[in-house]
C-alpha positions in Angstrom: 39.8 146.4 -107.2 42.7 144.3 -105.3 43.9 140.8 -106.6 44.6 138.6 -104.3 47.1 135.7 -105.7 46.7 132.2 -103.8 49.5 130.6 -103.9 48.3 127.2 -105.6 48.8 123.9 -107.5 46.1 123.0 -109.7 46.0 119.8 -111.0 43.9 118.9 -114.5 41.9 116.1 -113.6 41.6 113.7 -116.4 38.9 110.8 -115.3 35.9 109.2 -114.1 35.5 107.1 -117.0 31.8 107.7 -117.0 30.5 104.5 -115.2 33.3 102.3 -115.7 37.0 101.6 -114.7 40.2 103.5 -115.9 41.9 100.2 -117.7 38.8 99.6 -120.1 37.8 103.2 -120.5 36.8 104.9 -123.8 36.7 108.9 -122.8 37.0 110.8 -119.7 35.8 113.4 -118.5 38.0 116.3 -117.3 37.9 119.1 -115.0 40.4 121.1 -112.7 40.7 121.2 -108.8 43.1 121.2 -105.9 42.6 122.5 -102.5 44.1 126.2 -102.9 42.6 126.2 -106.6 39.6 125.7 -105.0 39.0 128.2 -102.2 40.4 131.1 -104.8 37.4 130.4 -107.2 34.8 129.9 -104.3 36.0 133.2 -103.1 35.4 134.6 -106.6 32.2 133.0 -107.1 30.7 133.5 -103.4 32.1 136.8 -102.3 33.1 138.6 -105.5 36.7 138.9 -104.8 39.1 139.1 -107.5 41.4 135.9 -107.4 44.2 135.0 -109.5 46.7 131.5 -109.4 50.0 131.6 -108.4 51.3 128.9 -109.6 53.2 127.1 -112.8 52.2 124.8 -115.7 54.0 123.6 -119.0 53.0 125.3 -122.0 51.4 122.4 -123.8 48.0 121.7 -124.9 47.1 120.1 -121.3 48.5 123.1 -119.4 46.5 125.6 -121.8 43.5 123.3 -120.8 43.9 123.8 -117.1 44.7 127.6 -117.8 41.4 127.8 -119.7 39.2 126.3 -117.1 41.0 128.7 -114.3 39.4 131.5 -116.3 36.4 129.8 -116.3 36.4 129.2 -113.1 36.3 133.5 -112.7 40.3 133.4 -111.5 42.7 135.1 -112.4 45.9 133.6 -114.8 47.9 136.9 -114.4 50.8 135.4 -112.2 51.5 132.1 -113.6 54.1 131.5 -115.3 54.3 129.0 -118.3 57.4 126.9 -118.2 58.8 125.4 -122.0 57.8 121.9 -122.5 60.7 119.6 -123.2 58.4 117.4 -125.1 58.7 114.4 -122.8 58.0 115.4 -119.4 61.7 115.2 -117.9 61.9 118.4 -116.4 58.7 119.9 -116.2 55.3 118.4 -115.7 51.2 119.4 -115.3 49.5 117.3 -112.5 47.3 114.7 -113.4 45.1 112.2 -111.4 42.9 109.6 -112.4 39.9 109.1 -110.7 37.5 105.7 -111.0 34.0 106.0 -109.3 33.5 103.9 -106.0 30.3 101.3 -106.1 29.8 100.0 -102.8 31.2 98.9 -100.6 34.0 99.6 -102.9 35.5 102.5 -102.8 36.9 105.5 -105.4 40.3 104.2 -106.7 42.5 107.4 -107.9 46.4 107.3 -109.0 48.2 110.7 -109.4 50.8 111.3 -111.4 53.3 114.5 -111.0 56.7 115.2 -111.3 57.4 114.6 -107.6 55.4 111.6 -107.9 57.9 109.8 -110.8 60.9 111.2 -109.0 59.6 109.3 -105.7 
C-alpha cells in the first residue's frame, strides 16, 4: 500500500488543567493536534489510508511523547526526523500550547510556546 507523508507540525498539547486555570493547576492533561496532524490521522481512521508525518521533533522525553501518540493516532513516524536536544531549548524546540477551559461568557485562554514564538 502507498504512504502518503503530510507535510505537518504537530504540536504536544500540554493543558486543560481539568476544571481550573493554568497558574494554580496541579496536572494536565495532554494530547497531540495541529491542523495537518489532524487531517493525516482522520484520513487514517476514516478512509484506511496509510499516513505518515513529515515533520521534526527533538529527541527528548516530550518529543518521544508526541511521536508515541502519532502512532497511536494510526500515522505513520517513518519520515521524521529526530533532531539532538541541546538540553535547553536554544536551537531546537517541540511545540507546546497551554490551553485553559472557557466558562461563560469567558472564553478558552491558550498561550503557545515554540521556537518561533521566543525568537518573536
Amino acid at each position: 500500500m502507498h504512504i502518503r507523508p503530510t507535510f505537518t507540525r504537530c504540536n504536544h498539547v500540554a493543558a486543560r488543567p481539568r476544571e481550573g486555570r493554568i497558574r494554580t493547576a496541579r496536572e494536565f492533561q495532554s494530547w497531540e493536534g495541529g491542523d495537518e496532524y489532524n487531517v493525516a490521522r482522520r484520513l487514517r481512521k476514516c478512509f484506511e489510508l496509510q499516513t505518515a508525518m513529515c515533520s521534526a521533533f527533538v529527541d527528548n522525553e516530550v518529543g518521544r511523547l508526541i511521536g508515541d501518540f502519532i502512532l497511536q493516532g494510526g500515522v505513520g513516524c517513518d519520515f521524521i526526523h529526530w533532531k539532538s536536544d541541546d538540553r535547553i531549548g536554544r536551537s531546537v524546540r517541540n511545540g507546546l500550547n497551554f490551553t485553559e477551559r472557557g466558562f461563560a461568557i469567558r472564553g478558552a485562554v491558550g498561550r503557545g510556546y515554540t521556537a518561533s514564538r521566543i525568537v518573536t
